[in-house]
C-alpha positions as CSV (number, residue, x, y, z in Angstrom):
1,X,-52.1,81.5,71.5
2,X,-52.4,78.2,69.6
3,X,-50.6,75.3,68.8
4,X,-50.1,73.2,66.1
5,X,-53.1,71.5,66.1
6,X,-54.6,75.5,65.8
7,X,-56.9,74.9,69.1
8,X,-56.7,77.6,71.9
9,X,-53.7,76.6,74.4
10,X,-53.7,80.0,76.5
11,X,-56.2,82.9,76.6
12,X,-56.3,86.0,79.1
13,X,-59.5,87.7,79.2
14,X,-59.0,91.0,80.9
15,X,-62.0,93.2,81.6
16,X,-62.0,96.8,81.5
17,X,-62.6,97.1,85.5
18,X,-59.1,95.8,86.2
19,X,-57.4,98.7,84.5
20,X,-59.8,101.3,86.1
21,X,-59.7,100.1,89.9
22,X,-55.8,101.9,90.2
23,X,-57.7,104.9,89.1
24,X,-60.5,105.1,91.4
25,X,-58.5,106.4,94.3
26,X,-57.7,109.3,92.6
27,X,-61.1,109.8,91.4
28,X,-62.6,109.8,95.1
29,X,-60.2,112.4,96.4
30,X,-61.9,115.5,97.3
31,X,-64.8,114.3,96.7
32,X,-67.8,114.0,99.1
33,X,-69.0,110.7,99.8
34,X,-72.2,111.3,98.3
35,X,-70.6,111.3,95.0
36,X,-68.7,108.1,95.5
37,X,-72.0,106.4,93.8
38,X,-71.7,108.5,90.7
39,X,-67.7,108.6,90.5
40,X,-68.0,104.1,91.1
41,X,-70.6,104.1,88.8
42,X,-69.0,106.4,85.5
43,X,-66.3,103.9,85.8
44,X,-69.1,100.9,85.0
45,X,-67.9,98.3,87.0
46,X,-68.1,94.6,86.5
47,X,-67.7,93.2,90.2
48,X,-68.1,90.0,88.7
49,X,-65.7,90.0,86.0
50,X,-62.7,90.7,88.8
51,X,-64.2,87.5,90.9
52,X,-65.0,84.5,88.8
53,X,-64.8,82.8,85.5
54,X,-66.6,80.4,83.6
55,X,-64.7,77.4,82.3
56,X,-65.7,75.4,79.3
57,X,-65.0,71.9,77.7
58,X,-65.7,72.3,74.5
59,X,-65.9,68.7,73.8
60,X,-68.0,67.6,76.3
61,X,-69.7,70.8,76.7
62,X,-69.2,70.8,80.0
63,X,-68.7,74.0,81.9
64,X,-67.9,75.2,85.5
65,X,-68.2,79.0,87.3
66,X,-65.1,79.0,89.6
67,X,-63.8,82.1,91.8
68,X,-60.3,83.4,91.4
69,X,-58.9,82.0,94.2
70,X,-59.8,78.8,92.8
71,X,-58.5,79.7,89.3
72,X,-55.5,80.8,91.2
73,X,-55.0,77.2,93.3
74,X,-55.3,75.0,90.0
75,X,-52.9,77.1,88.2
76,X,-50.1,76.6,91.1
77,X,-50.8,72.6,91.3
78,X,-52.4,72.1,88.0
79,X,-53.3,68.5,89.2
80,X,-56.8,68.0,87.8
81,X,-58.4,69.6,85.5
82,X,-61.8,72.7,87.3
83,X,-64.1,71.0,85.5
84,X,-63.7,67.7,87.5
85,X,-65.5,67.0,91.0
């Protein structure tokens, strides 16, 4: 979304993974576990994309890895901004 002054305000970046985790239990069933590798794999998961994000200032250029739970934290007290130590 973006406001008046047209800049980015809010932006959700979803990855394919999250939509096919649900899935996966019902891919495994009846399955050996030998397969598990090959089911996990068809499914191409990002491990990383459901555990971090990179944040950027884009006009200091300026930009920070941080893990959900972090992401999570900020957007209950949204008291300073990630990219501040």
């Amino acid at each position: 979304m973006t406001g008046d002054n047209q800049k980015v305000y809010r932006w959700r970046a979803k990855a394919a993974t999250y939509s096919n985790w649900p899935v996966l239990r019902y891919a495994l069933q009846g399955n050996t576990v030998s397969d598990a590798a090959v089911i996990i794999g068809s499914m191409d998961p990002c491990y990383s994309c459901t555990d971090r994000v990179t944040i950027c200032d884009v006009k200091t250029h300026k930009e920070k890895t941080i893990t959900k739970q972090q992401l999570e934290d900020y957007a209950v007290d949204r008291k300073h901004s990630p990219l501040k130590d």
